[in-house]
C-alpha positions as CSV (number, residue, x, y, z in Angstrom):
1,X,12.2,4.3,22.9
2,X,9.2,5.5,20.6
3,X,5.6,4.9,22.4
4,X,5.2,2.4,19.2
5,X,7.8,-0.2,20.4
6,X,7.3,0.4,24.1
7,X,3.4,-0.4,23.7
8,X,4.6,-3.7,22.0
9,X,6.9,-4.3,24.5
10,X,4.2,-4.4,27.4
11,X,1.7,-6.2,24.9
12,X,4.1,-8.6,24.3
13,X,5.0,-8.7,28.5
14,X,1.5,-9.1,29.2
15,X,1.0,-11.8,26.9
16,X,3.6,-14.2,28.8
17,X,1.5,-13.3,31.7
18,X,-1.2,-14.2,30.5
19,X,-0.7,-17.9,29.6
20,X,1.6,-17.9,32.6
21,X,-1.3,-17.0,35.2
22,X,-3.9,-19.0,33.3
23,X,-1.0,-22.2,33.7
24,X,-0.3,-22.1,36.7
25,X,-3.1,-23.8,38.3
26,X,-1.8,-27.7,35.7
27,X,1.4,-27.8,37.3
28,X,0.8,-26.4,40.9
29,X,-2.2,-29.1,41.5
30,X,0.3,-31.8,41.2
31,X,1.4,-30.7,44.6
32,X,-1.9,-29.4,46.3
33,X,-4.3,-32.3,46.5
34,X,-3.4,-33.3,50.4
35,X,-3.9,-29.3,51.1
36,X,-7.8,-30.2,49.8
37,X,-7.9,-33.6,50.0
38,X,-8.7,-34.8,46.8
39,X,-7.4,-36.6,43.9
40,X,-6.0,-35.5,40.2
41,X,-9.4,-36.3,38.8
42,X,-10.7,-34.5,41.3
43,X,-9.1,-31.0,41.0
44,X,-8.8,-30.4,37.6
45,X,-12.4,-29.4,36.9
46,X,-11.8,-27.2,39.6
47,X,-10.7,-24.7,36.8
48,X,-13.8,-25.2,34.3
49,X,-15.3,-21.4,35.6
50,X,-11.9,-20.0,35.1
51,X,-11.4,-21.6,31.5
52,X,-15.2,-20.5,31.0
53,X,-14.6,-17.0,31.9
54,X,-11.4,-17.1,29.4
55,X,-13.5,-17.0,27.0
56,X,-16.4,-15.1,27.7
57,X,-15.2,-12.8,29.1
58,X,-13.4,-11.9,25.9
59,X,-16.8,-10.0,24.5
60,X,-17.3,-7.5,27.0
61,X,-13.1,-7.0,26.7
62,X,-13.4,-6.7,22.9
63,X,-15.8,-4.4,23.0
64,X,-14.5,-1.9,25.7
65,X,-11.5,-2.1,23.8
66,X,-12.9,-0.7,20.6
67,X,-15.1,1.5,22.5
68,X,-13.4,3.0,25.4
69,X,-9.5,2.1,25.5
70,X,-7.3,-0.8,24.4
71,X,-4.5,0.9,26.8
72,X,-6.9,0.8,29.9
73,X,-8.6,-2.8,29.3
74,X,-4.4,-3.8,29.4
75,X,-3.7,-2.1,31.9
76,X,-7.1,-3.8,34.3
77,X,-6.0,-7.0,33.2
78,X,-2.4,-6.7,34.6
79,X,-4.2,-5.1,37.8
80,X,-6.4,-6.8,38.2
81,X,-5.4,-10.2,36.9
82,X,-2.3,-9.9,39.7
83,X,-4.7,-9.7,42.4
84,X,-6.5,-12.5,41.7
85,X,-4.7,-15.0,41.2
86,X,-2.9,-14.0,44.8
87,X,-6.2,-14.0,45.9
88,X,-5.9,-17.9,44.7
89,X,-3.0,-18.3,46.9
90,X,-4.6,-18.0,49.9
91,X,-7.9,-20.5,49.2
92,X,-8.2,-22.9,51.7
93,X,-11.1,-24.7,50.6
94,X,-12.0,-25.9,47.2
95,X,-14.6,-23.4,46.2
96,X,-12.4,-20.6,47.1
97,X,-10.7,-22.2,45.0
98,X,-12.2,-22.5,42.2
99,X,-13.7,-19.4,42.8
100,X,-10.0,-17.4,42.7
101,X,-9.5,-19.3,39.0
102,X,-12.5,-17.9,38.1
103,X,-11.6,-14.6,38.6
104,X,-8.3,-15.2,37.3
105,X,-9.7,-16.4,33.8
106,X,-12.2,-13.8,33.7
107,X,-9.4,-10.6,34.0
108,X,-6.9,-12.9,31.6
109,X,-10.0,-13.0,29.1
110,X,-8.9,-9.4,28.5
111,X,-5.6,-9.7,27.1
112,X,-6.4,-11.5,23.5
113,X,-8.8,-9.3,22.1
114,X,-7.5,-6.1,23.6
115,X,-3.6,-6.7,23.2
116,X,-3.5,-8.6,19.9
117,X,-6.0,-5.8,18.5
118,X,-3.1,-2.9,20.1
119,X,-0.7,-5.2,18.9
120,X,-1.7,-5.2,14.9
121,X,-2.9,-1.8,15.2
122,X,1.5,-1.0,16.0
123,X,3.2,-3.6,14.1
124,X,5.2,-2.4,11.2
125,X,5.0,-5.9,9.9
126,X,2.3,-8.1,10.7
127,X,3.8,-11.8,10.4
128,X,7.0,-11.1,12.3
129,X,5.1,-9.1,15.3
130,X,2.5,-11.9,15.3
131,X,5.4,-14.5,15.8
132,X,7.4,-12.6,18.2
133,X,4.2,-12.2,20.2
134,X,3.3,-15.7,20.1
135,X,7.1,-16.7,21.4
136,X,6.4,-14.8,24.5
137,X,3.2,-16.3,24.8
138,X,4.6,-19.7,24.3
139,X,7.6,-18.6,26.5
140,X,5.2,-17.4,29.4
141,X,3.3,-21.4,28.9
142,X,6.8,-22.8,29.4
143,X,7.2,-20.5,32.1
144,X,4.4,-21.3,34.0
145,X,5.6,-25.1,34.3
146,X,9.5,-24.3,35.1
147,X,8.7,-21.4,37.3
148,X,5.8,-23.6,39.2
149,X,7.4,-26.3,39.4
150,X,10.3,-24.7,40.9
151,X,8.2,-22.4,43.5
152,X,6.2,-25.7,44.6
153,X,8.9,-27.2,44.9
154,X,11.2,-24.4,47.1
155,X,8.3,-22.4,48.6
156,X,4.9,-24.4,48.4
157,X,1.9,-24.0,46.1
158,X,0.9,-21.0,47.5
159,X,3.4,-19.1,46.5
160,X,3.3,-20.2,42.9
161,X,0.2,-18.2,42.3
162,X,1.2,-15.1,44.9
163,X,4.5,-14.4,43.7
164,X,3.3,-13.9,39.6
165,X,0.6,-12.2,40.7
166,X,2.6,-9.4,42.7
167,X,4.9,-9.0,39.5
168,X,1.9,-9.1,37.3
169,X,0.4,-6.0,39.7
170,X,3.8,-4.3,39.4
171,X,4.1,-4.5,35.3
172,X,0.3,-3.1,35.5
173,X,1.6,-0.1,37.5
174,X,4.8,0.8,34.7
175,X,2.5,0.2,31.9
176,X,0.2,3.0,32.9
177,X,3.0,5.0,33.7
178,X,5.1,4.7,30.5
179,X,2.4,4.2,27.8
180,X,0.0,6.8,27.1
181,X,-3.4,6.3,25.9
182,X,-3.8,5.8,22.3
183,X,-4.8,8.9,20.1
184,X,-7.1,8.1,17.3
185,X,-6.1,7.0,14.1
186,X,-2.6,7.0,14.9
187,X,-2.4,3.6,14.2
188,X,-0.2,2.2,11.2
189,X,-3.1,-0.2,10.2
190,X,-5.6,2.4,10.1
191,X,-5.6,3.3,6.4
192,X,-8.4,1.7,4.3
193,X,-7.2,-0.7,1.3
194,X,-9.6,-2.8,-1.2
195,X,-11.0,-5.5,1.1
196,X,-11.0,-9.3,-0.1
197,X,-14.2,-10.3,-1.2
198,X,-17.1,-10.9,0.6
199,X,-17.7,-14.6,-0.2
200,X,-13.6,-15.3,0.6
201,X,-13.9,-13.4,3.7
202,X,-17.0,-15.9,4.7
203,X,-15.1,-18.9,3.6
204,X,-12.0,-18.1,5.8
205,X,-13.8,-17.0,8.9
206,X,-15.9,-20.6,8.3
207,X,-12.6,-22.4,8.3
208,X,-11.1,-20.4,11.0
209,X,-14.7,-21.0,13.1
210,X,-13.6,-24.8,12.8
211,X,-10.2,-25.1,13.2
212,X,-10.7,-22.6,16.0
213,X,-13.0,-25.1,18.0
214,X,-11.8,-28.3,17.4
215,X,-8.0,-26.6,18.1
216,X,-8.9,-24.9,21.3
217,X,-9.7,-28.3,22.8
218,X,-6.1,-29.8,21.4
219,X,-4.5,-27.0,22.3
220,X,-5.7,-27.0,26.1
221,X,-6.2,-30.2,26.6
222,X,-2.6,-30.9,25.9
223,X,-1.4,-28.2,27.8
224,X,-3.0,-28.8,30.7
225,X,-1.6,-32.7,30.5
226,X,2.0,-32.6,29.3
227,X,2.7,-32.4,33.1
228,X,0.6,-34.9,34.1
229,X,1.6,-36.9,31.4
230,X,5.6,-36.8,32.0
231,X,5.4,-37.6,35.7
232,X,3.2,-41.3,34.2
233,X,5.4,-42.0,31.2
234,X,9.3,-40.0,32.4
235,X,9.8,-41.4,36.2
236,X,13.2,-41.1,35.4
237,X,13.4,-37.8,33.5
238,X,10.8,-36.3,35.6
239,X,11.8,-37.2,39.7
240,X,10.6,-33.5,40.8
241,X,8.7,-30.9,40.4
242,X,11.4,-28.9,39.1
243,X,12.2,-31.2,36.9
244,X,9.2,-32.2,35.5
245,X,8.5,-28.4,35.2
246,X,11.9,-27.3,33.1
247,X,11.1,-30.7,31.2
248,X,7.8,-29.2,29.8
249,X,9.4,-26.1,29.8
250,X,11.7,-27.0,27.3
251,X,8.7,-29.1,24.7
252,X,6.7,-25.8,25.2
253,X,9.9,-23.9,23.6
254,X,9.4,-26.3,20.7
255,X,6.5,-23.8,20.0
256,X,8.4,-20.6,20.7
257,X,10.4,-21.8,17.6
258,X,7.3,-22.8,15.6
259,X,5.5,-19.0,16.0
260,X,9.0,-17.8,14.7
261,X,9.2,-19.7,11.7
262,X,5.4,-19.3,10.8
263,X,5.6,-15.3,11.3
264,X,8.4,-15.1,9.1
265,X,6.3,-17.9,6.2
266,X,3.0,-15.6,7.4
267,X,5.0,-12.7,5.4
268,X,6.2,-14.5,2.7
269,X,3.2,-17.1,1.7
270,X,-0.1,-17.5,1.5
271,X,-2.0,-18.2,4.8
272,X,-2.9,-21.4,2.6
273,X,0.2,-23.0,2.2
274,X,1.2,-22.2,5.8
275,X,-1.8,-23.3,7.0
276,X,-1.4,-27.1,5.5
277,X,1.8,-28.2,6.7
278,X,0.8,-27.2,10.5
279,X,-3.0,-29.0,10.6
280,X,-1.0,-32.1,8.9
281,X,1.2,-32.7,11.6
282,X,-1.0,-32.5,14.3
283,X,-3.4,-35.7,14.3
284,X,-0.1,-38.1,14.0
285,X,1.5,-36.3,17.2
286,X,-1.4,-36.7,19.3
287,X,-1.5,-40.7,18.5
288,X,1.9,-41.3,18.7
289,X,1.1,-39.2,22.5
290,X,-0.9,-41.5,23.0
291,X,1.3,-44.6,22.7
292,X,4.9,-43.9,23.2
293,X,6.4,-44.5,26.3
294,X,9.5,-43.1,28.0
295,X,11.7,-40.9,26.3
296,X,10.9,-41.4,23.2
297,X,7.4,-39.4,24.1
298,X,9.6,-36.3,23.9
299,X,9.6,-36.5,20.2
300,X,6.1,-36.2,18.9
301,X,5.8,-33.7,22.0
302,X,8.0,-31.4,20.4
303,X,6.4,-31.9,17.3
304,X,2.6,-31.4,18.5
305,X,4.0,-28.1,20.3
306,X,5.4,-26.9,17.2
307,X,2.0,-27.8,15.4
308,X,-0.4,-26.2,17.8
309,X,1.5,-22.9,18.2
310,X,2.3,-22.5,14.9
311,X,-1.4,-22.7,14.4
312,X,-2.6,-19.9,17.0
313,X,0.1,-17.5,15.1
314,X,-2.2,-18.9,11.9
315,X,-5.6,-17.8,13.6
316,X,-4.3,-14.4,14.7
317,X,-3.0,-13.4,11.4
318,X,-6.5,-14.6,9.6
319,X,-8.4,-12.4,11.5
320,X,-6.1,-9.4,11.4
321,X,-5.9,-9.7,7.5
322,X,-10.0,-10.1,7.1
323,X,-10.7,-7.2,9.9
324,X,-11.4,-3.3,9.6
325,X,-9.5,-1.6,13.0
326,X,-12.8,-0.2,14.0
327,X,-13.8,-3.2,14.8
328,X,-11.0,-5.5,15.3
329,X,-11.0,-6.3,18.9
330,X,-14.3,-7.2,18.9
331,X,-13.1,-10.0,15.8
332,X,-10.4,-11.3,18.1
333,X,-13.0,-10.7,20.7
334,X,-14.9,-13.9,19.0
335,X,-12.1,-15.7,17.8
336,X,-11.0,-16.2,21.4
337,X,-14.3,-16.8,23.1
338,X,-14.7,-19.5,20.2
339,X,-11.7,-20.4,21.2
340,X,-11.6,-20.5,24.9
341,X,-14.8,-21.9,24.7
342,X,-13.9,-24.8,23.5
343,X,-11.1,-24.9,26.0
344,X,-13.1,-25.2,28.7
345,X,-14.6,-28.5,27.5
346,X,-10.9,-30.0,27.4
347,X,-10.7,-30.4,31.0
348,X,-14.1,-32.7,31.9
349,X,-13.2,-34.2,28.5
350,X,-9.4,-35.0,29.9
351,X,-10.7,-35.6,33.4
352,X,-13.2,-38.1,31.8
353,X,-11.1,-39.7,29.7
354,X,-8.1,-39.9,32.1
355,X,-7.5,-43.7,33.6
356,X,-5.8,-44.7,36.2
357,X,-5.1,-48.2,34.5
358,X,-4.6,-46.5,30.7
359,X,-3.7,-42.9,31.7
360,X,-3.6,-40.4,29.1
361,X,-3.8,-43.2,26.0
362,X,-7.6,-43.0,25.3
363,X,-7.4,-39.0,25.5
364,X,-4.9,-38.7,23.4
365,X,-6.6,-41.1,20.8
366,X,-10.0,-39.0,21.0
367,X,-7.8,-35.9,20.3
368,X,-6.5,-36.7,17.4
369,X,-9.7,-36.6,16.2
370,X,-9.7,-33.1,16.6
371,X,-6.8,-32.7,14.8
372,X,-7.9,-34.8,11.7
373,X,-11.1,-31.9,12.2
374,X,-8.4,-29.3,11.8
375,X,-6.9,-30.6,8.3
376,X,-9.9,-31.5,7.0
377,X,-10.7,-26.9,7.7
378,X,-7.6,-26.6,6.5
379,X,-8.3,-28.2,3.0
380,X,-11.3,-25.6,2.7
381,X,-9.3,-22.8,3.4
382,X,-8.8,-20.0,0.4
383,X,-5.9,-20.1,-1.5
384,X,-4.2,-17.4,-3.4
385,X,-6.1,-18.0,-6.5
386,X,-9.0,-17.3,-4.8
387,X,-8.0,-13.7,-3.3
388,X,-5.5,-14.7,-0.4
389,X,-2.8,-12.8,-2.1
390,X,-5.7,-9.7,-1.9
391,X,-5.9,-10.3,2.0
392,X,-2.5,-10.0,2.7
393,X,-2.7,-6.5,2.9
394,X,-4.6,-5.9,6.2
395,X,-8.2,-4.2,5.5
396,X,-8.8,-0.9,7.5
């Protein structure tokens, strides 16, 4: 197998640990609050530092990548990123705790700016790779929920977190065995073409700066309740942990399918007109979230997990289009800590928000807001008349 495809195989790996490890902790808590005592409410901002550190920790990545290595930062997040979240398996008190998901967030905050700059920097064709990266991103979300549940479930909480994390150590360990470290301007994207112009290139990063905040709350906030969410409204559906976990396992592959279908349109179409369609859908699924009740819930579930993944596949491709190489994982670098910034405000804001008498109805109604926030970016996004057809070509 070239180096090429074997680097995009472990980029692609470590991106389903990534959201795997970082997902963990939203089904797993269902079944740890006697081991601390406390209450749903009460453990969720337990993982604010760790969300925190998700996304500032992405500058300090971005830049060693650029500077120093994009094949060593990988490699210290599998590492290191392994060990702590074992580490998490073994807290017995609530600041260990929290602490160990700190740590966790703060070695995962390496993989977006690092991997999806290596990633870019190998892909023969940007769209597809973007999509087929995003699946096993989407694939390692669903994971973490089927393969949680199941470990809680067979094994104990504990285990959820130490088992991943001795496979993530073990990937780490191949990767630096099999992949060499990258040569300069070997890359395929290295090449310099006409960039866009300056005032498009504004206007899209402005419209991504938006839709990147107000999504990165949507997109974790929903995440981190879909469990939650199906053990309320699907008693029936969801009688277990391992049930409830292969039932958000299979809404999460909803999205798989969506990053699929909007690499392929990423390649074809202007970012513009693939854009739309996504921010459209989501405000509708997040209100119909927040009334539906039993299985009919499943529907605009699919349908918000097709949205929000579809529109992370949108985000990654904006900034690879409008980005020289020399300087790319420090783009991504922001994207994400914009990002994962505003992910870490999802979980007081769902905690908060969260009733015991209306449950996820009121949370679910303030999120749509964000959504309408997204297609209202997404109207102000550039179209091809006004030089997206000149930033399909990635700049270098």
């Amino acid at each position: 197998m070239p180096v090429e495809r074997r680097t995009i195989l472990f980029v692609n790996i470590s991106h389903l640990l990534d959201h795997m490890l970082m997902l963990i902790f939203p089904t797993a808590v269902l079944g740890m609050g006697a081991s601390f005592g406390l209450g749903f409410s009460e453990m969720l901002p337990l993982a604010i530092g760790g969300f925190i550190a998700f996304g500032a920790g992405s500058i300090p990545a971005g830049w060693l990548g650029d500077r120093w290595s994009r094949r060593n930062m990988l490699a210290l997040f599998l590492l290191g990123g392994g060990v702590a979240v074992m580490l998490t398996g073994f807290a017995e008190t609530p600041l260990q705790l929290a602490a160990g998901l700190t740590l966790m967030g703060l070695f995962a905050s390496i993989y977006h700016p690092v991997g999806t700059a290596l990633l870019v920097d190998q892909a023969p064709s940007l769209g597809r790779a973007i999509g087929i990266n995003g699946v096993w991103g989407n694939v390692g979300v669903a994971g973490a929920a089927l393969v949680t549940g199941t470990l809680v479930e067979i094994a104990g909480w504990r285990m959820a977190f130490i088992l991943p994390g001795i496979v993530a150590v073990a990937i780490g360990i191949l990767f630096l065995l099999l992949v060499p470290r990258e040569r300069p301007g070997t890359g395929r994207r290295k090449a310099a073409v006409a960039p866009p112009p300056r005032r498009i290139v504004v206007r899209a990063f402005a419209v991504l700066a938006v839709a990147t905040l107000a999504g990165g709350v949507t997109f974790t906030a929903a995440s981190v309740s879909l469990p939650k969410l199906f053990e309320e409204r699907l008693v029936a559906l969801a009688a277990s942990p391992a049930a409830l976990g292969s039932l958000v396992a299979v809404i999460f592959l909803f999205g798989a399918v969506a990053q699929l279908i909007v690499g392929r349109w990423i390649d074809r179409l202007p970012l513009r007109w693939v854009f739309l369609p996504l921010a459209v859908l989501q405000a509708p699924c997040l209100l119909a979230a927040a009334h539906v009740q039993g299985w009919l819930l499943l529907l605009p579930a699919a349908g918000l997990m097709f949205a929000l993944f579809g529109q992370v596949t949108v985000n990654d491709a904006m900034v690879a289009r409008y980005t020289a190489d020399a300087w790319r994982s420090r783009a991504y670098a922001v994207r994400y800590l914009v990002s994962f910034g505003a992910s870490a405000l999802a979980l007081p804001l769902v905690a908060f928000l969260h009733g015991d008498d209306g449950g996820f109805r009121l949370a679910f109604q303030v999120l749509a807001l964000f959504g309408l926030t997204v297609f209202a970016a997404a109207l102000f996004f550039p179209g091809q008349q006004a030089g997206d057809r000149a930033a399909a070509v990635p700049a270098g």
